[in-house]
C-alpha positions as CSV (number, residue, x, y, z in Angstrom):
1,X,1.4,-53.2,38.1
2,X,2.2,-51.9,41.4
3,X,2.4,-48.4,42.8
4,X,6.3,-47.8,42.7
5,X,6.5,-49.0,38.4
6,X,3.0,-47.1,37.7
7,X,5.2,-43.7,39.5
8,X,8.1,-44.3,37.7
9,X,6.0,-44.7,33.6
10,X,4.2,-41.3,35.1
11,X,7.5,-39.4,35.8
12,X,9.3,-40.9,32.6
13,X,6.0,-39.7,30.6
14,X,6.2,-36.2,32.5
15,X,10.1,-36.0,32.0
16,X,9.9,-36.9,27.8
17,X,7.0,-34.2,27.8
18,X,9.9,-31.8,29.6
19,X,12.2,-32.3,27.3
20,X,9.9,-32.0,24.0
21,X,8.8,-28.7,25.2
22,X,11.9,-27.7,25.8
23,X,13.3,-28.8,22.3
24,X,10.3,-26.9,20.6
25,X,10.9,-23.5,22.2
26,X,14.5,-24.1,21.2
27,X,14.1,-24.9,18.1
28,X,11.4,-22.2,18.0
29,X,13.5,-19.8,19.1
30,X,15.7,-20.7,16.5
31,X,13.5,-19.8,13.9
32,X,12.7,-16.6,15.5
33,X,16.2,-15.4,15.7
34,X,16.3,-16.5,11.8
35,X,13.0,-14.6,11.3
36,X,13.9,-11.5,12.7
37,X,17.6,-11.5,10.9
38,X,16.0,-12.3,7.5
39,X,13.4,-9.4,8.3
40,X,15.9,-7.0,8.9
41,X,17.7,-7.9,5.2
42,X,14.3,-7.6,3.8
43,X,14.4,-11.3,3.1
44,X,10.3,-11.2,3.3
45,X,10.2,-14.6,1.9
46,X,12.8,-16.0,4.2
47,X,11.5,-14.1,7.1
48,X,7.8,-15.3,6.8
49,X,8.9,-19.1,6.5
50,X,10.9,-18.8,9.6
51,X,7.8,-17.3,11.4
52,X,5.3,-19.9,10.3
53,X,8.0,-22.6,11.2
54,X,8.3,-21.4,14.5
55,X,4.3,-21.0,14.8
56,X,3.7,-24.6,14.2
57,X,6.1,-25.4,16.8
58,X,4.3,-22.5,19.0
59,X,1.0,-21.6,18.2
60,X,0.0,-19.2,20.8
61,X,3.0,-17.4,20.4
62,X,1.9,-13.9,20.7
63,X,5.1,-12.0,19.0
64,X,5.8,-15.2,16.0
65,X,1.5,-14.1,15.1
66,X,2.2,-10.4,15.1
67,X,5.6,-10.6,13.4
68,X,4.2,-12.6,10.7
69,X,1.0,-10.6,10.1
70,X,2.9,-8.2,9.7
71,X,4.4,-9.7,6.8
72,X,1.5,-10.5,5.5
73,X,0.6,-6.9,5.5
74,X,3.9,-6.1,3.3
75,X,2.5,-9.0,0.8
76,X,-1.2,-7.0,0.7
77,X,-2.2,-10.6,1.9
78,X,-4.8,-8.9,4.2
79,X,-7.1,-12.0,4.9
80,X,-3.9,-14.1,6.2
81,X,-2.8,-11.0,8.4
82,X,-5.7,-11.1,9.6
83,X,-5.9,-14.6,11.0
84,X,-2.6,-13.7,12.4
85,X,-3.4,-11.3,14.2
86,X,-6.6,-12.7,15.6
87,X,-4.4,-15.3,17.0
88,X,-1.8,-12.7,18.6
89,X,-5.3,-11.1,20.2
90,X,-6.3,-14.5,21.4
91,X,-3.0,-15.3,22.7
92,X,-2.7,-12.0,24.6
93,X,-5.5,-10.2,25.5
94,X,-3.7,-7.0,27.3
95,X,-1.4,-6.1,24.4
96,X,-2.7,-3.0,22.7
97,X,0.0,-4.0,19.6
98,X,-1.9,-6.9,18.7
99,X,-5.1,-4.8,19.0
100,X,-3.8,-2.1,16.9
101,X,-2.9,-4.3,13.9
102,X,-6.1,-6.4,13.8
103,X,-8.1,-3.2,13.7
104,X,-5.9,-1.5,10.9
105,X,-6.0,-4.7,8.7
106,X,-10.1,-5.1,8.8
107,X,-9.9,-1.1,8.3
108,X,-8.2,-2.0,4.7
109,X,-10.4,-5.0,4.2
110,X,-13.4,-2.3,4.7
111,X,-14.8,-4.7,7.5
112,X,-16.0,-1.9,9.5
113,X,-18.2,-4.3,11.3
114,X,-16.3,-6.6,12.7
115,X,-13.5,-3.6,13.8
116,X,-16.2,-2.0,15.8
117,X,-17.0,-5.3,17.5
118,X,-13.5,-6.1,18.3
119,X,-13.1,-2.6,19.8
120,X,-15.9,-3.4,22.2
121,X,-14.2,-6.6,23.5
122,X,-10.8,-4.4,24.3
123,X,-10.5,-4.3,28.0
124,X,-10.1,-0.7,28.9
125,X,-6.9,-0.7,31.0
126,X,-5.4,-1.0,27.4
127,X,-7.7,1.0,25.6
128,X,-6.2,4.6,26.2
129,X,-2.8,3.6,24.1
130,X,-2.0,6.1,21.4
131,X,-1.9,4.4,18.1
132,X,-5.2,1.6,19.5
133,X,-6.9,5.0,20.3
134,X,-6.2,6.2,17.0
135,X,-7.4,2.7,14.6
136,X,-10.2,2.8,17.1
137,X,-10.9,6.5,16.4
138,X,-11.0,5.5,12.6
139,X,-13.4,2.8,13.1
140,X,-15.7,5.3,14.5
141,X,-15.6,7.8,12.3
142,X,-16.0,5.7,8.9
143,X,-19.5,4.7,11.1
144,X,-20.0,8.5,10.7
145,X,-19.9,8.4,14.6
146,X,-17.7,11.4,14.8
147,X,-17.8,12.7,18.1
148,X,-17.2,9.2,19.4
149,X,-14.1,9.2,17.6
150,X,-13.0,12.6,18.7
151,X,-13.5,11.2,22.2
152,X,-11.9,8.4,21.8
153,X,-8.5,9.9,20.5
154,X,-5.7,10.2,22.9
155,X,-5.6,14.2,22.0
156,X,-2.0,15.1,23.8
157,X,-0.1,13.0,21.0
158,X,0.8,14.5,17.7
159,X,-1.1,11.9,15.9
160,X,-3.9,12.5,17.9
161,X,-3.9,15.8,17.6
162,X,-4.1,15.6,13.6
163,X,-6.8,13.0,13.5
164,X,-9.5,14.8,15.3
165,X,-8.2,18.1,12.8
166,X,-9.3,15.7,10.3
167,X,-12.2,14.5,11.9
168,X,-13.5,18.3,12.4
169,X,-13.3,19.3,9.2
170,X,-16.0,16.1,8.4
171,X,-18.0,18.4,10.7
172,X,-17.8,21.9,8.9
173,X,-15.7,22.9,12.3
174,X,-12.6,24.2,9.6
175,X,-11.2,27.1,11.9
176,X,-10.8,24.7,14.9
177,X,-9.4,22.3,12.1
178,X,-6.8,24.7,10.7
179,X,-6.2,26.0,14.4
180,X,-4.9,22.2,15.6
181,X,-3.1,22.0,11.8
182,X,-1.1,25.4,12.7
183,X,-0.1,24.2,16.1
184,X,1.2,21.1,14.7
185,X,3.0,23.0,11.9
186,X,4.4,25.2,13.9
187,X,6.4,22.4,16.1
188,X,7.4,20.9,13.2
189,X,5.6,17.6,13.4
190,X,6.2,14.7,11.0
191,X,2.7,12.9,10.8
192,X,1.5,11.5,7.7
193,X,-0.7,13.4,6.0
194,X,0.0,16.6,7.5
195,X,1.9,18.3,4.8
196,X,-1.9,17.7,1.9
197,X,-3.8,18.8,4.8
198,X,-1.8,22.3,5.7
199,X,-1.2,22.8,1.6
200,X,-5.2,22.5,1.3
201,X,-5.6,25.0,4.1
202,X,-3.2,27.5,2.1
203,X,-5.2,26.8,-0.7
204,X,-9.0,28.1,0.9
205,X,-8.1,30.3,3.0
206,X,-9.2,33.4,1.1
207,X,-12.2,31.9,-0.2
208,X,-15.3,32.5,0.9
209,X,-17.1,29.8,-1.6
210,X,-18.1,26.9,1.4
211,X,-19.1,24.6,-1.2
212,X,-15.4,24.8,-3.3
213,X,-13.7,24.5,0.9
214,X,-15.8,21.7,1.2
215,X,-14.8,20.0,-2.1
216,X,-10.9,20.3,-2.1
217,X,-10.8,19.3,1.7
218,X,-12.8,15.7,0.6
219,X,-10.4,15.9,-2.1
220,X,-7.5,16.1,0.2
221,X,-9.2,13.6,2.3
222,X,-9.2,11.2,-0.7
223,X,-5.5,11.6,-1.3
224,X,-4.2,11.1,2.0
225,X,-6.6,7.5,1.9
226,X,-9.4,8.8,4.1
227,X,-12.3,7.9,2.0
228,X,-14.7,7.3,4.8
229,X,-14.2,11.0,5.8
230,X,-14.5,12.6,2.4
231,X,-17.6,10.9,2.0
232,X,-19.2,12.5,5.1
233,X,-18.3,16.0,3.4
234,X,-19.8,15.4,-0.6
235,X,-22.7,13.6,0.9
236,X,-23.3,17.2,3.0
237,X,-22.6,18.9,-0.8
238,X,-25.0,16.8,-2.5
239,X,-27.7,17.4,-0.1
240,X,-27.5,21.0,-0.2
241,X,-26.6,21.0,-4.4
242,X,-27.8,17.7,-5.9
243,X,-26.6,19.0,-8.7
244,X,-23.1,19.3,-7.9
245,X,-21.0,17.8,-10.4
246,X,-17.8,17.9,-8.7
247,X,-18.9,16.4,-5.3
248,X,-20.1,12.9,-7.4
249,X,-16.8,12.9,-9.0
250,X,-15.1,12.9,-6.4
251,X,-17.5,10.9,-4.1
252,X,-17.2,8.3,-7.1
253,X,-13.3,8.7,-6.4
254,X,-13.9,7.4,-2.2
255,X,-15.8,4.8,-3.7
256,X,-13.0,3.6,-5.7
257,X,-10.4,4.1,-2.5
258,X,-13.2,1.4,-1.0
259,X,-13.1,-0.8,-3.6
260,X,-16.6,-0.1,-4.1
261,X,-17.1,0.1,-8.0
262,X,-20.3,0.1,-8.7
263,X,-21.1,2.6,-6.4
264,X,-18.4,4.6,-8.1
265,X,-19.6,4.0,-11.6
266,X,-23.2,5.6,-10.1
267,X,-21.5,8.6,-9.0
268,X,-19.4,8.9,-11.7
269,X,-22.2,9.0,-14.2
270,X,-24.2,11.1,-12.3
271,X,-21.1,14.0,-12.5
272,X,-21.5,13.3,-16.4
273,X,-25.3,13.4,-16.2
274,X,-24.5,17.1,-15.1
275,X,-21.7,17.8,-17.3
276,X,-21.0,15.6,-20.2
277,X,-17.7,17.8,-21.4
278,X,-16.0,17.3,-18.2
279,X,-12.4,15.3,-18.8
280,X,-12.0,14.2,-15.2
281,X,-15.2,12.0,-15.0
282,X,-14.6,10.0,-17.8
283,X,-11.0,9.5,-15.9
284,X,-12.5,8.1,-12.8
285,X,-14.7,6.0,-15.2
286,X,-12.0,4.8,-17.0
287,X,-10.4,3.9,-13.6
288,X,-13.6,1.9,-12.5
289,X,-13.7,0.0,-16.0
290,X,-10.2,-1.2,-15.7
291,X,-11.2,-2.2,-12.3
292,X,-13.7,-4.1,-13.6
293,X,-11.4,-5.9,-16.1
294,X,-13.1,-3.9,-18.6
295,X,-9.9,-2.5,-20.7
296,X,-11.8,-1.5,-23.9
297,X,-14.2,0.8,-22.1
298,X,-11.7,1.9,-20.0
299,X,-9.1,3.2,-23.0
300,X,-12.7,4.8,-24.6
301,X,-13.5,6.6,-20.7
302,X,-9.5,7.8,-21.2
303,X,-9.4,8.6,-24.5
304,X,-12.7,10.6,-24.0
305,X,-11.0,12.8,-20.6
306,X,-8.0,13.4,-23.0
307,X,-10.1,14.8,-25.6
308,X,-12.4,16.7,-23.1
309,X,-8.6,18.4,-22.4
310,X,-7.3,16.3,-19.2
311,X,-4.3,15.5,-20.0
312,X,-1.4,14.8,-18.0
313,X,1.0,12.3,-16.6
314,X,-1.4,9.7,-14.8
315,X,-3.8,9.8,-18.2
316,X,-1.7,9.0,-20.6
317,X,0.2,6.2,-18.3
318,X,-3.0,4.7,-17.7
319,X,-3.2,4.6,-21.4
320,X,-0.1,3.4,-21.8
321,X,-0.5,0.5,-19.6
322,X,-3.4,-0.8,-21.3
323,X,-1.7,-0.8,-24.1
324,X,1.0,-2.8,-22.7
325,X,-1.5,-5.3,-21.4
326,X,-3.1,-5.5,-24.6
327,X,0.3,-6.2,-26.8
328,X,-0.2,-2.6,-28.4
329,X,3.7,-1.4,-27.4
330,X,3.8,1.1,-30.0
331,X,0.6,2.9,-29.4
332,X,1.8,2.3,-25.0
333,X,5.2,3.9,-26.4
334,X,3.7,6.9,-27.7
335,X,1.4,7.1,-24.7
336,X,4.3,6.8,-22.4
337,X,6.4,9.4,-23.9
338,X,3.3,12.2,-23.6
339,X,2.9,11.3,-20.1
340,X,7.2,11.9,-19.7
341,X,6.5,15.2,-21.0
342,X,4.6,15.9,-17.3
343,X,7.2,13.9,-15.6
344,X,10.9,13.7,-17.3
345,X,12.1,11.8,-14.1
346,X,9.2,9.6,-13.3
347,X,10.6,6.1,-12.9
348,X,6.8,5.1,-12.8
349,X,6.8,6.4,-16.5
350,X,10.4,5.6,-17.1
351,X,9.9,1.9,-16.9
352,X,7.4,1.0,-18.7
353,X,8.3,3.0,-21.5
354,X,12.1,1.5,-21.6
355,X,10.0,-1.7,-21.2
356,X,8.1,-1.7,-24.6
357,X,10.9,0.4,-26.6
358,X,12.9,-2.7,-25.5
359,X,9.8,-5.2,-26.6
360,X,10.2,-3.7,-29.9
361,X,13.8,-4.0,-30.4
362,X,14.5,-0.3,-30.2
363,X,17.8,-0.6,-27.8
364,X,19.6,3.1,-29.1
365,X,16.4,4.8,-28.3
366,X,16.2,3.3,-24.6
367,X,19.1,3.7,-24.4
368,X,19.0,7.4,-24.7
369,X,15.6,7.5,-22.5
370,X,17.3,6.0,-19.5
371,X,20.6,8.4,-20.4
372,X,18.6,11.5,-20.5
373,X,17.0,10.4,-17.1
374,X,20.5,9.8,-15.8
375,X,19.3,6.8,-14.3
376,X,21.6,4.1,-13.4
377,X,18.8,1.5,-12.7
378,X,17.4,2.2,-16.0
379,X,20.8,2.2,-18.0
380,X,22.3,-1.0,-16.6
381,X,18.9,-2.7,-17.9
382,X,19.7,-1.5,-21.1
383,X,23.2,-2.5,-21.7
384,X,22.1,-5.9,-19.9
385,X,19.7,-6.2,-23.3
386,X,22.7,-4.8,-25.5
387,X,24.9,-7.2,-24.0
388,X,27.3,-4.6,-22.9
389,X,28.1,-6.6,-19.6
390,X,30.8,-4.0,-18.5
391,X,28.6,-1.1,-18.6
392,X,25.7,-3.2,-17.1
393,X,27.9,-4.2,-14.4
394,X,29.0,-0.6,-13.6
395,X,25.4,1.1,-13.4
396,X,23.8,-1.9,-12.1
397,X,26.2,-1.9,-8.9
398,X,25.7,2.2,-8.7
399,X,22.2,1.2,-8.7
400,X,22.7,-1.6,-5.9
401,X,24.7,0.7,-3.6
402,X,21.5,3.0,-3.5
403,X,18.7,0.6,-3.1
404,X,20.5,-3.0,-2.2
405,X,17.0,-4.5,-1.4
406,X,15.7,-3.8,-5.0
407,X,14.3,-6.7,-6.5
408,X,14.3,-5.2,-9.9
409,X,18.0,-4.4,-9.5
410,X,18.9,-7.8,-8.1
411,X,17.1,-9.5,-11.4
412,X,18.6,-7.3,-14.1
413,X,22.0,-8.5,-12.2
414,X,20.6,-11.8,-12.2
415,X,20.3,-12.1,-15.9
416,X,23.3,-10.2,-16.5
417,X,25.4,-12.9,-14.3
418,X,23.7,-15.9,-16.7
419,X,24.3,-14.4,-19.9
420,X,27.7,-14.6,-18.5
421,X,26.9,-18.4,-17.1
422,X,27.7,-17.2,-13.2
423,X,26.0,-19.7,-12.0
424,X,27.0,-19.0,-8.4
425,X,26.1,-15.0,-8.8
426,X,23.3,-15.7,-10.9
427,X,21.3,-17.7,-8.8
428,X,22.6,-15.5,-5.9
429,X,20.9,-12.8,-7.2
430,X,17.5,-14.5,-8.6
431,X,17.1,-15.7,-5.4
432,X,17.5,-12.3,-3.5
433,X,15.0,-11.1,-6.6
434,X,12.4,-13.6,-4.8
435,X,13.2,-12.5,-1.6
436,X,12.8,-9.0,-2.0
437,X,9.8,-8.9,-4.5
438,X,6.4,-7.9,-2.6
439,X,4.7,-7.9,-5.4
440,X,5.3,-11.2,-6.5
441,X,5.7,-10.7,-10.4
442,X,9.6,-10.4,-10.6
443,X,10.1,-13.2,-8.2
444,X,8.4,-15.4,-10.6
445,X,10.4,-14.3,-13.2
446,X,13.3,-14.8,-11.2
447,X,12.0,-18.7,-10.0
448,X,11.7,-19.4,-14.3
449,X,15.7,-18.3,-14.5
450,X,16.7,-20.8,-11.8
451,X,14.9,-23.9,-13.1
């Protein structure tokens, strides 16, 4: 083969290599524009195929990795958001976005570890953006390396600002706390949290009891998913009262934000050690049992707060729900309707209750419940069991107009449409149910319909 044919198989190689680049950005492209579209219908299951098309065609794409962690994080598939965004780090190593979400996702997988070692391999030029700062802050902190974290935040931003409020009152510093809380207040910021944090500040401020300040501000810590923080506080408790009943419960309550159960159960017990008549530790331990897949012990933890006197909406729904799981819909019923008494409106309550009334045939009295609740979701699932397909229809599309990315909504319309054998609405309307769903239960309902 001489030189001039061996040039030419080189430059035909080299030009077909061209053109299939080129053809797979296009066609990745492609499914990136289709990605982002579905994405902003809150087709997630649409949107996420797109994105993993377009990642085989482009691997190292930094934006397809990030776009579909971020699905993944919607899903609560935090392992595959993970990977995702390990790849969007590898791909780009001066993005502080890509940074940001890795850090946050290991934060929910409580792999405090490996956040801290990613924070060390972020090159600094990078390192001073305001919501990296903040994750990194976080990481910090839940190592109970406070000051670091205070340090670290980028504390001319809002959110900034609020974090290392929070991270001072893990100190004991509450005046320069509340002081940075009042600021914020007064400009009117809108940062998560913000509001639980101020209202718990109302709440001490003319007490002079440190160890009931320190307990509702881990308590508030808790609620506004800062475990890490409000564990630094009741561990301080504990060592100065070891006694302290409420500082277990509600260390046994971060324990459970973690997903750390039997650490939870230890605490827990230890608050009934101390107090065996107290309703909201045999909560928490029913919480833990259930956890555990342990339903019996968890309805006798329950039943046990309810008869210690805590009683209100989240007990008895709990109860309720076990129920449910257990195939008991009339004792669920009953349990539901106490824990409406707490909440008339509660759609949380509301549907399960309309759920099992319905298991058991009782259409006039659901009927009545969703009525009373004047909801329109509620009643076109009604008449959609009752068969009344014109009143379905009418309260079911009110419903829509108000939240058209509902995936309960779309399946109630969904079975309304077959009972009238739609087909084209029908499976319209499944298949928006399995699009929308995060959770993953209604769009397998919906895949059964469509068969």
């Amino acid at each position: 083969m001489n030189k001039i044919n061996l040039y030419k198989i080189l430059a035909a190689i080299f030009l077909v290599a061209i053109v299939i680049t080129v053809f797979r950005v296009k066609l990745s492209d492609s499914y990136i524009k289709k990605g982002a579209n579905n994405l902003s219908r809150n087709y997630f299951k649409s949107a996420l195929s797109d994105f993993e098309k377009a990642s085989i065609l482009m691997p190292n794409n930094e934006y397809i990795n990030i776009k579909t962690g971020e699905i993944y994080l919607l899903y609560k598939n935090y392992n595959q958001a993970e990977k995702q965004f390990k790849k969007a780090v590898k791909a780009n190593k001066k993005n502080p976005i890509s940074y940001t979400y890795l850090i946050k996702t290991l934060i929910l997988e409580n792999k405090i570890n490996d956040a801290e070692t990613v924070i060390k391999k972020i090159p600094r030029k990078i390192g001073n953006d305001d919501n990296l700062s903040t994750q990194k802050a976080r990481v910090y902190a839940d190592l109970g390396k406070i000051d670091d974290a205070i340090n670290i935040l980028n504390q001319d931003s809002k959110k900034g600002k609020f974090y290392k409020s929070l991270f001072l009152i893990s100190k004991g510093q509450l005046k320069e706390s509340q002081d940075i809380i009042n600021n914020l207040k007064s400009k009117e910021s809108s940062v998560d949290g913000l509001p639980i944090i101020n209202k718990t500040f109302e709440k001490i401020q003319n007490s002079d009891n440190t160890t009931f300040k320190s307990i509702t501000l881990a308590e508030a810590l808790n609620e506004i998913n800062e475990p890490y923080l409000a564990e630094i506080i009741l561990n301080k408790v504990i060592k100065d009262n070891p006694k302290y009943r409420d500082a277990f419960i509600y260390l046994g309550y971060s324990n459970i934000l973690k997903e750390n159960y039997n650490q939870a159960s230890d605490n827990i017990q230890k608050a009934i050690q101390e107090d065996p008549a107290y309703g909201l530790s045999y909560y928490f331990l029913g919480e833990v049992r259930l956890k555990e897949n342990n339903a019996n012990e968890a309805i006798n933890n329950i039943n046990k707060a309810v008869n210690l006197g805590y009683k209100n909406k989240n007990t008895y729904k709990l109860l309720g729900n076990i129920n449910e799981q257990q195939g008991n819909n009339k004792t669920a019923e009953e349990n539901f309707y106490k824990a409406l008494t707490f909440a008339p409106k509660d759609e949380t309550v509301l549907m399960p209750l309309i759920n099992v009334i319905i298991k058991q045939g009782k259409l006039t009295d659901a009927e009545k419940i969703a009525a009373t609740a004047e909801n329109n979701k509620l009643l076109g699932w009604v008449y959609v069991e009752k068969g009344d397909k014109e009143k379905a229809l009418e309260y079911l599309q009110k419903a829509e107009a108000k939240e058209p990315s509902s995936a309960f909504i779309s399946l109630k319309l969904g079975e309304l449409y077959k009972k009238q054998s739609n087909e084209k609405e029908y499976k319209d309307y499944f298949l928006k149910t399995i699009e929308y769903d995060l959770s993953g239960d209604l769009a397998k309902l919906a895949k059964e319909y469509i068969k």
